[in-house]
C-alpha positions in Angstrom: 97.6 89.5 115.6 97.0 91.3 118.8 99.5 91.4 121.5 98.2 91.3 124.9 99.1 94.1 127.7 101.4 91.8 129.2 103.3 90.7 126.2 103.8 94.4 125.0 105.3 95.1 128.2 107.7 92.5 127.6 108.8 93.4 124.1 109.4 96.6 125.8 111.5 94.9 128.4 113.6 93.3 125.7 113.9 96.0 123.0 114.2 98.8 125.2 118.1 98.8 125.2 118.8 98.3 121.2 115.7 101.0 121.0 117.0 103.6 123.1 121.0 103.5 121.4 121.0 106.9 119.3 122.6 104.9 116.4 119.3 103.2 116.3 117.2 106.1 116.3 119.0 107.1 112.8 116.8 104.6 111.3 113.7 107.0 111.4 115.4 108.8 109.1 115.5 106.3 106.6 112.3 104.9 104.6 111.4 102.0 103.6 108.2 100.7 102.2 106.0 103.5 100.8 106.0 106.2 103.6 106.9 103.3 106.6 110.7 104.1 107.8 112.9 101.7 108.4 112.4 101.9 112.4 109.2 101.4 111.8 109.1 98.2 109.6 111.8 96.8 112.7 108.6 97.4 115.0 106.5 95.8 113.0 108.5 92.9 112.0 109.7 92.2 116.0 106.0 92.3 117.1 105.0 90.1 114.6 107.3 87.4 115.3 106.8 87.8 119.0 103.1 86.9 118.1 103.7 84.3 116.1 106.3 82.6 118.6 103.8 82.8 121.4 100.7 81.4 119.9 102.0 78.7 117.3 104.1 77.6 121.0 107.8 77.9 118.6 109.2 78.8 122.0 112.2 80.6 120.1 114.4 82.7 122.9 112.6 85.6 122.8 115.6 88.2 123.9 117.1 86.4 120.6 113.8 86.8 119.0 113.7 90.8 119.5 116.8 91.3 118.7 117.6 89.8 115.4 114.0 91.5 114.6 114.9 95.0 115.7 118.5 94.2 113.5 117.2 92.7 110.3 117.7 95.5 108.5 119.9 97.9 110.5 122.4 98.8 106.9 122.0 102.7 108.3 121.3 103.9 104.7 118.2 104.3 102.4 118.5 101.9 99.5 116.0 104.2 97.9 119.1 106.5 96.9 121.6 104.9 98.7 121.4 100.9 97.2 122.5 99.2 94.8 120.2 97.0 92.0 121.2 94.3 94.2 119.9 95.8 97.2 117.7 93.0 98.3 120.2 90.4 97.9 123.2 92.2 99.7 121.4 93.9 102.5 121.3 91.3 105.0 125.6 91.1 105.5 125.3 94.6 105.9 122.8 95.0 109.0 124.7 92.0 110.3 128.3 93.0 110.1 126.7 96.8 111.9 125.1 94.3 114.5 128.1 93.1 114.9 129.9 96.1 115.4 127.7 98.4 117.3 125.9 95.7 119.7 126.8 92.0 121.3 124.9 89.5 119.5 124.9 85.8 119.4 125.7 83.3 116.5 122.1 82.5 115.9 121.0 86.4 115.8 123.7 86.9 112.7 122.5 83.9 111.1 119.2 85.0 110.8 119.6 87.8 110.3 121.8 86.9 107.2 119.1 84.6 106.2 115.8 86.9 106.4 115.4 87.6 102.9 115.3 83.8 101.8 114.2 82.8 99.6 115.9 85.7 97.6 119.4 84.4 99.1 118.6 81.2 97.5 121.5 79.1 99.4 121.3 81.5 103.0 118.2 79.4 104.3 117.1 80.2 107.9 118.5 77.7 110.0 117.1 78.0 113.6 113.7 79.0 115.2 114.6 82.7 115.1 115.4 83.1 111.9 112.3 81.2 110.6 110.5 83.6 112.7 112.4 86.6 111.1 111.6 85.7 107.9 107.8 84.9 107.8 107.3 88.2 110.0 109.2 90.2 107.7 107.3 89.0 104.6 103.9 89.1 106.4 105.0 93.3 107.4 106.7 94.0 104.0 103.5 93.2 102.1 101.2 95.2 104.2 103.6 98.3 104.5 103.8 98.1 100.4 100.2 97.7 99.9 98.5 99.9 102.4 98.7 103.9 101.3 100.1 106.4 103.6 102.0 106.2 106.8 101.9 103.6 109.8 101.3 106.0 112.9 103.2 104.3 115.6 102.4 104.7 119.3 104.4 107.6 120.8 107.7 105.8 122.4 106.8 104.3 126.2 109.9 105.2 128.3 108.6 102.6 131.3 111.3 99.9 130.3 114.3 102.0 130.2 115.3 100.1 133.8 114.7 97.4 132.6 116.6 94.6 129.6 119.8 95.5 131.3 121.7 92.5 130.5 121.9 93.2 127.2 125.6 94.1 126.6 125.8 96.9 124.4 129.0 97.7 122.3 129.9 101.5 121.9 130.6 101.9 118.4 134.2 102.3 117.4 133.7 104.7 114.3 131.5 107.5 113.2 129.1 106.4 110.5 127.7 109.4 108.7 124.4 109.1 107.8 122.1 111.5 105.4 119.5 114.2 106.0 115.9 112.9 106.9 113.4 113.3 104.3 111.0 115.9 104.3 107.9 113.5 105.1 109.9 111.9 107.6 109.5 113.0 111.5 112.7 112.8 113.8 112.9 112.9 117.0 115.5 114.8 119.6 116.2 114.9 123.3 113.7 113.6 125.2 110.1 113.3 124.8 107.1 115.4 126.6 106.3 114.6 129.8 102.2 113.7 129.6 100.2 112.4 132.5 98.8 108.8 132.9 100.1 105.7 131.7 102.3 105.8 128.5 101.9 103.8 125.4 103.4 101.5 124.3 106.4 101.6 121.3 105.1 97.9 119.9 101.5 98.8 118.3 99.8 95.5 117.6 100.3 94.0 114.3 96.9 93.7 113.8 94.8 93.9 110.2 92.8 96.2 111.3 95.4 98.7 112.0 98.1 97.9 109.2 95.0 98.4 106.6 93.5 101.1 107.9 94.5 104.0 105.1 94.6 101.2 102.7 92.4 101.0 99.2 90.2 97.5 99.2 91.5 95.4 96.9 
């Protein structure tokens, strides 16, 4: 599962707005499979699907695509202290209703996004190409995040799309959600980043094997 220069360039282009919204950066501060955070699953997950829609030819919208990706589990807590025994069932009406609040997302974004955890939500099946995609990316990322030891190193964030994905319509958010301190092992980041010479990476790593297993134990 490797994205090409040109196609990592264009997840840029489409996540670069929802990416750059301080309320989304609060999600680095949260973990979620074994030392992954939950901004980094999102990465995972959206460059997964955006893979998968390109070469099985779904043609899914892909500004839909991102989106609901990036969104799929934006419930701005960590159900490791936070959630409930119920957490993987009630999750997914949570990140929705905050994607509702704090961006402007379509119909079909909020349905799958309420649908990723089938089949868990036995009677909340995906019903569009997105949320099919949303689901079997998140699966595929979930298992490699639980079973690989140690943290995912994601590229340092590119700041070349910031021009660019301007038709998103952002919301500003109409409360303050308070949000708890980042764990110890966790890495935040503040103001902006260094400057360093020649080209900047890219945010979306490649969902390869290789790289997802790297730290891991063989099986």
């Amino acid at each position: 599962m490797k994205l090409s220069d040109k196609e990592k360039e264009r997840l840029e282009v489409l996540a670069t707005e929802i990416l750059n919204r301080p309320i989304y950066q609060t999600l680095q501060s949260f973990m979620q499979h074994g030392s992954v955070t939950t901004y980094e699953h999102s990465l995972h997950v959206a460059s997964c699907a955006f893979w998968l829609n390109a070469r099985l030819h779904v043609r899914a919208d892909e500004r839909e695509l991102v989106t609901a990706c990036l969104l799929h589990d934006f419930y701005l807590y960590d159900w490791h202290t936070k959630g409930d025994s119920l957490h993987g069932y009630h999750h997914p009406k949570t990140a929705a209703k905050y994607a509702k609040l704090y961006f402007a997302v379509s119909n079909r974004v909020v349905s799958a996004i309420e649908t990723h955890m089938w089949p868990l939500t036995l009677f909340h099946v995906p019903s569009n190409r997105t949320a099919w995609l949303l689901t079997i990316a998140d699966k595929i990322c979930s298992v490699r995040e639980t079973l690989q030891r140690g943290s995912l190193q994601s590229n340092q964030l590119s700041t070349q799309a910031r021009i660019a994905a301007a038709d998103v319509n952002m919301r500003r958010p109409g409360e303050v959600v308070q949000h708890s301190a980042a764990p110890r092992s966790v890495r935040t980041t503040s103001g902006p980043l260094p400057h360093k010479s020649g080209p900047r990476p890219s945010r979306f790593p490649s969902p390869s094997r290789r790289a997802l297993s790297r730290r891991s134990s063989p099986l």
